[in-house]
Backbone as a ProteinNet text record, in pm:
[ID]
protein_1_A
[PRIMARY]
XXXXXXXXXXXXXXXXXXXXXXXXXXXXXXXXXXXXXXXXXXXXXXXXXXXXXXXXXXXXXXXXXXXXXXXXXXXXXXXXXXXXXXXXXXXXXXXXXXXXXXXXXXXXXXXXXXXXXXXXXXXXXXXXXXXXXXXXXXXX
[TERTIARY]
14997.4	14902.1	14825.5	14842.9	14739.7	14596.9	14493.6	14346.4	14305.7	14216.5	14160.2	14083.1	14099.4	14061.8	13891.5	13783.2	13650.2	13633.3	13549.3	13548.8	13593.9	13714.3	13794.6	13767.3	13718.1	13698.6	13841.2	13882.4	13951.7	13822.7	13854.9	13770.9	13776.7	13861.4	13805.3	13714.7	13705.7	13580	13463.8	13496.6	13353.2	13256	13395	13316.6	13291.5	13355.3	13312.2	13142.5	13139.8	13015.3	12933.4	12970	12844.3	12768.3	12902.4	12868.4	12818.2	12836	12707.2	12608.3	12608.5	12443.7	12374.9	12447.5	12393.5	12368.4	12462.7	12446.6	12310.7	12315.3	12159.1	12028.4	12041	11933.8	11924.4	12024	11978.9	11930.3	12017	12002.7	11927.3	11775.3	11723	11731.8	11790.3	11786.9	11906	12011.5	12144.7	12119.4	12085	12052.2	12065.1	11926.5	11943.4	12083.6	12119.9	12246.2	12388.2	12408.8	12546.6	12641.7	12600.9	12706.3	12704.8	12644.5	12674.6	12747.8	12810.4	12937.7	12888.5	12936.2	12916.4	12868	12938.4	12924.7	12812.7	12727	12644.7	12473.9	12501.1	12417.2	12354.2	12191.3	12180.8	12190.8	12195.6	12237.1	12266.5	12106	12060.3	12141.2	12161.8	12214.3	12388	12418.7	12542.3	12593.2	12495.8	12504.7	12512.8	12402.4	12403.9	12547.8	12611.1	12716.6	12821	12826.6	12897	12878.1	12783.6	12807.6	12823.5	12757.3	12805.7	12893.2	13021.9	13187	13222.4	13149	13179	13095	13021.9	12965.7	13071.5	13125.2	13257.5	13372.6	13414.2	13553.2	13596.3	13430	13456.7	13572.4	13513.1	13629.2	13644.7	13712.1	13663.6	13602.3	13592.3	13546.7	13514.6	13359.9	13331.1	13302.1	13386.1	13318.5	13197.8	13127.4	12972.7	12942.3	12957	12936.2	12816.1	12709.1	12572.4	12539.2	12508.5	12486.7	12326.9	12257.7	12095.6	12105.8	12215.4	12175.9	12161.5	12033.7	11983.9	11901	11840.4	11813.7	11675.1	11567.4	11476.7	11392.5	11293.2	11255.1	11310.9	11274.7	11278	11386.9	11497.3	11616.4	11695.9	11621.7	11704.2	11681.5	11541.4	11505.1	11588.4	11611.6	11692.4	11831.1	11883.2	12010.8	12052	11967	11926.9	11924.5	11840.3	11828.8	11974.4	12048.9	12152.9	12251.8	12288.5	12365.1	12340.1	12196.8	12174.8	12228	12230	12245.9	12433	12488.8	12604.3	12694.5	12623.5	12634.6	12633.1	12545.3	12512.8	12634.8	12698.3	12800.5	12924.1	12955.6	13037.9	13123.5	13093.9	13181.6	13162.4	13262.3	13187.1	13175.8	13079.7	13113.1	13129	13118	13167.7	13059	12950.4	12815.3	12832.2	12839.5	12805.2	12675.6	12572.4	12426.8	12331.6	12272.6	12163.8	12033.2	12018.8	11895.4	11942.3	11937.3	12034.5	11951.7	11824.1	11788.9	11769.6	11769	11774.6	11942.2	12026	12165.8	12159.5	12138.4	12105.8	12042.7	11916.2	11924.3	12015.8	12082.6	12162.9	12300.9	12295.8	12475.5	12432.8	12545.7	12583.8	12647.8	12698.5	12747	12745.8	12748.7	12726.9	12816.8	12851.2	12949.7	12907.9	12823.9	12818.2	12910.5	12927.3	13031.1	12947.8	12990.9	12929.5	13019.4	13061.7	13146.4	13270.6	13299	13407.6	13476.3	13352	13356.6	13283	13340	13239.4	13130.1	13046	12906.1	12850.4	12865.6	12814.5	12915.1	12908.4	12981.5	12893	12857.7	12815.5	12684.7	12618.5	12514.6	12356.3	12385.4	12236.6	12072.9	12058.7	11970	11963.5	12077.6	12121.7	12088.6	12035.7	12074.8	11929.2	11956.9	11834.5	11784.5	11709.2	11629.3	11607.1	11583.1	11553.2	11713.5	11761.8	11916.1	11996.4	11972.7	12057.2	12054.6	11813.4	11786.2	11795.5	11829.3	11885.1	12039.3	12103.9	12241.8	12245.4	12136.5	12137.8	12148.6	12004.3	11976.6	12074.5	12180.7	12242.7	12200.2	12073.7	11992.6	12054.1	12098.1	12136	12097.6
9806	9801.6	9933.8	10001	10139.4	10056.9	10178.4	10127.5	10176.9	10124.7	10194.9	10250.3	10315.6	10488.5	10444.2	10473.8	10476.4	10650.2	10747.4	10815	10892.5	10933.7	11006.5	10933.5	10846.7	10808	10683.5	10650.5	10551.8	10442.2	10304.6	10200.5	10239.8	10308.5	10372.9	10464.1	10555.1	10644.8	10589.1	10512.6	10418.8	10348.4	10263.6	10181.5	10272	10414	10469.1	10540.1	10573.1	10651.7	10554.6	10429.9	10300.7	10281.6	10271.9	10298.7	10368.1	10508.6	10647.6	10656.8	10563.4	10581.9	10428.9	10367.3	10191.9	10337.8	10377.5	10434.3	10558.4	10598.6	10700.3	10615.8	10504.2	10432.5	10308.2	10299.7	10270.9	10380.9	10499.7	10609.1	10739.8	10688	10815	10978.9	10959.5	11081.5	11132.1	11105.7	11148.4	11236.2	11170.6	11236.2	11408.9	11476.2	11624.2	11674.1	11589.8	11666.1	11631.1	11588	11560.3	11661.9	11776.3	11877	11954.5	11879.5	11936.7	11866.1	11895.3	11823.9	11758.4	11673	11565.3	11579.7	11713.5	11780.2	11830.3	11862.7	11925.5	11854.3	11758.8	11645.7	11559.9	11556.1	11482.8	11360.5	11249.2	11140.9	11031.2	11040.9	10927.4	10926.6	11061.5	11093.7	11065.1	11106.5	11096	10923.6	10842.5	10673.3	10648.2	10724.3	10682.1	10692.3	10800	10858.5	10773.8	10669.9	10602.4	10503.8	10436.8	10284.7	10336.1	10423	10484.7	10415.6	10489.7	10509.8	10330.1	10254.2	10078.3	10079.1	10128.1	10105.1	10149.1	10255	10333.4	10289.5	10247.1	10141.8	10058.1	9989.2	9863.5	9734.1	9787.6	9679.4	9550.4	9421.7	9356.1	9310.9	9378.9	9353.6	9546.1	9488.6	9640.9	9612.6	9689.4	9668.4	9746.4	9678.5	9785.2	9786.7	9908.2	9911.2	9964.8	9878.6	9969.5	10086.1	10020	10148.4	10188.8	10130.2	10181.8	10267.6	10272	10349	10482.8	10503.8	10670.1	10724.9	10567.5	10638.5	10600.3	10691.8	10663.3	10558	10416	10344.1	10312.5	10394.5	10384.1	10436.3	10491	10526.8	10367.9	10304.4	10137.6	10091.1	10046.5	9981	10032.6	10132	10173	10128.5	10120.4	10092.5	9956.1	9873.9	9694.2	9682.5	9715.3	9707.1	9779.5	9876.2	9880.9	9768.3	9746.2	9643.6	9486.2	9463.9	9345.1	9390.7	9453	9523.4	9504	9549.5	9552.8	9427.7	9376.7	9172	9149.9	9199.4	9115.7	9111.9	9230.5	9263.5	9175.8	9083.3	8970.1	9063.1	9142.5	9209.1	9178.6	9171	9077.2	9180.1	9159.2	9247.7	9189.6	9260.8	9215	9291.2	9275	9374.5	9315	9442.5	9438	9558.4	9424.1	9529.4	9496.3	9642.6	9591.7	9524.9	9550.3	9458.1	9327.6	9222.8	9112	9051.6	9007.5	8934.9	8981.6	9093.2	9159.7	9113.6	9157.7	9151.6	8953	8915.7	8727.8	8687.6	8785.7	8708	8755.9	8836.6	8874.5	8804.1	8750.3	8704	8506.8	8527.6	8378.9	8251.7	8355	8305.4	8379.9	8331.6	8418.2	8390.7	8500.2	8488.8	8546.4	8469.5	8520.1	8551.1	8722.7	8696.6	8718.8	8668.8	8668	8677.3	8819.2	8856	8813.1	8852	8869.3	8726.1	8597.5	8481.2	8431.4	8384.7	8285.5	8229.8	8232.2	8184.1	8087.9	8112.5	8069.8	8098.4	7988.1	8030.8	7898.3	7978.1	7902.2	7965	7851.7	7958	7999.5	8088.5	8171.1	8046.8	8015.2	7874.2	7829.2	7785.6	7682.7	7738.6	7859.6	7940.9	7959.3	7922.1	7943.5	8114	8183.8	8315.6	8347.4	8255.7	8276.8	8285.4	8195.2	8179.6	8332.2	8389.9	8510.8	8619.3	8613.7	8689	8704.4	8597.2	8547.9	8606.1	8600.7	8649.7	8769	8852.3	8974.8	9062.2	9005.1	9040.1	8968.8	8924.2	8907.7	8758.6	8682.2	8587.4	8461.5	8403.8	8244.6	8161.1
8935.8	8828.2	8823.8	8664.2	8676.8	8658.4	8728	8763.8	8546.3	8508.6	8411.4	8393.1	8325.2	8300.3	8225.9	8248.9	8148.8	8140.4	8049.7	7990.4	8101.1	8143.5	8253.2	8404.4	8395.7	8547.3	8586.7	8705	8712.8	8760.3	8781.1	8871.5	8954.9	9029.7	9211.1	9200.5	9105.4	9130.8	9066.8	8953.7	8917.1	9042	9120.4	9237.8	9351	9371.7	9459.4	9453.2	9295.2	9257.4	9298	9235	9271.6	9399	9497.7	9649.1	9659.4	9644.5	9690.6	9637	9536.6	9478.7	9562.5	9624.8	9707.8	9859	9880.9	10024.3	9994.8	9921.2	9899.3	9903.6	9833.8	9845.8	9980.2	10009.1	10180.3	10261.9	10251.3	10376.4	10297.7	10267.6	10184.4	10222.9	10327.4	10431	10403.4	10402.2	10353.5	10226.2	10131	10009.2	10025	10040.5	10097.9	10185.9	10200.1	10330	10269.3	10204.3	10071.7	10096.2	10126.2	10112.2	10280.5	10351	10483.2	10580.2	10673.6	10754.7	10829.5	10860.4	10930.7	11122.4	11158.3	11266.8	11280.9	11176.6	11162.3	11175.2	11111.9	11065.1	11204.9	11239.4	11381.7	11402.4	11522.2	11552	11457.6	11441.3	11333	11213.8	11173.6	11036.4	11042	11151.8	11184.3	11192	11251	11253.1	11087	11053.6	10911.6	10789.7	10848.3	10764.7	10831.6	10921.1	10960.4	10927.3	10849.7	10819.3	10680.6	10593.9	10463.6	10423.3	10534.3	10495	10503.3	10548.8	10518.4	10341.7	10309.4	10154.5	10054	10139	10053.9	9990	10143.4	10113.5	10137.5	10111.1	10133.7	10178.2	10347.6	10410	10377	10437.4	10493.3	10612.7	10671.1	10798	10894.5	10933.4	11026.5	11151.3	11243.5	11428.2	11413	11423.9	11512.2	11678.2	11711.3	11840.7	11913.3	11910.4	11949.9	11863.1	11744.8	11634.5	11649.5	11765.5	11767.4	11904	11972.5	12105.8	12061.2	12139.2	12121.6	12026.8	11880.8	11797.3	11763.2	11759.8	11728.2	11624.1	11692.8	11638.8	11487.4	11374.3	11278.9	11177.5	11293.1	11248.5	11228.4	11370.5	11402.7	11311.8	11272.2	11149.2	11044.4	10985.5	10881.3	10892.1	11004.4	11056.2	11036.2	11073.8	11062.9	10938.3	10823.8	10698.1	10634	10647.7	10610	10617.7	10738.6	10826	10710.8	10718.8	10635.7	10511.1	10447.8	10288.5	10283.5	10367.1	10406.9	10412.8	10515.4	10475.6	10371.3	10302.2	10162.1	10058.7	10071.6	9973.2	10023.9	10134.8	10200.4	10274.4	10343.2	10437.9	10564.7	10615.1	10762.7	10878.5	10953.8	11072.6	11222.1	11307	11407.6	11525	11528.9	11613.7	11782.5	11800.4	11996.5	11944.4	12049.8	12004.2	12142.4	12166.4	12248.9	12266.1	12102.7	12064.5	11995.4	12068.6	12094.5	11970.5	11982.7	11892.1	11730.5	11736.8	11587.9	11538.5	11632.1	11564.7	11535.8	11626.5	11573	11493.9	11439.8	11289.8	11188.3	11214.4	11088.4	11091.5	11226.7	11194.5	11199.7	11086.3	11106	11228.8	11310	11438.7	11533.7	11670	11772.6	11871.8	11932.9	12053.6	12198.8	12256	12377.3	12494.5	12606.8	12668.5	12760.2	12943.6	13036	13135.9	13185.8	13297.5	13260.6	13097.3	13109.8	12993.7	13056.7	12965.9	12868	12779.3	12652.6	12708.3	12722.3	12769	12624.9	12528.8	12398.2	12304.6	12194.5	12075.4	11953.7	11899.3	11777.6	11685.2	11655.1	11509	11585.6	11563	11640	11616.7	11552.4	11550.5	11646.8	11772.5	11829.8	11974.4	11983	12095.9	12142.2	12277.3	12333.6	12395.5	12323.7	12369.5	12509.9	12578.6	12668.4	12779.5	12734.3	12791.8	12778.6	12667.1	12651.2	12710.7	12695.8	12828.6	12939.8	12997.7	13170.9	13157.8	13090	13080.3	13083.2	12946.3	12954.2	13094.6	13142.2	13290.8	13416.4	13381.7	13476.3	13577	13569.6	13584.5	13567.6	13704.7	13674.1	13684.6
[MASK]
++++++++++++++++++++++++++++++++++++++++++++++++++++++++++++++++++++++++++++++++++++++++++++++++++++++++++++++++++++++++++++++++++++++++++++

């Protein structure tokens, strides 16, 4: 099937433009740096240009792997609020996070592992805080 054409654009660059104007207004910081490399660009910015590329092309499904290690307070917050924004559009992800309880309100289910085993599996509601912290810490 050809994509169709609007005043020279195909639907892939329509929905791509759409995305970069959703990813500017999550990552206001990106904005200024559009035309600089990615190598170039610091941590935060660099996390940022990495969940971007999920607004882009639009998966179904994104691994996140500790997307707050290293990054200053309010880079996380931005990071979290992307992440939720990201959900929203029904893309699912798949978060290993160190800030355990932030990534639990955002997911619909939870999978706890503990040396290796399922310790938990089900809807973050159900889960006791304090239990995860004893796990976290290694605490039996």
């Amino acid at each position: 099937m050809l994509p169709y054409l609007v005043a020279g654009l195909t639907t892939g660059s329509i929905f791509a433009l759409a995305a970069v104007g959703l990813v500017l207004t999550v990552f206001p910081a990106l904005r200024n740096r559009m035309k600089a490399l990615a190598g170039h660009l610091s941590g935060g910015q660099q996390q940022m240009l990495a969940v971007a590329r999920a607004f882009v092309t639009n998966p179904r499904i994104v691994l996140v792997d500790e997307v707050s290690m290293g990054l200053a307070p309010r880079v996380v917050d931005e990071m979290f609020e992307a992440l939720r924004a990201l959900a929203g559009t029904g893309t699912s992800m798949l978060v290993v996070e160190q800030y355990v309880t932030r990534a639990m309100a955002m997911a619909d289910s939870v999978i706890l592992l503990n040396k290796g085993a399922i310790s938990y599996d089900g809807p973050p509601s159900q889960l006791d805080e304090q239990a995860v912290l004893n796990g976290y810490l290694a605490i039996e």
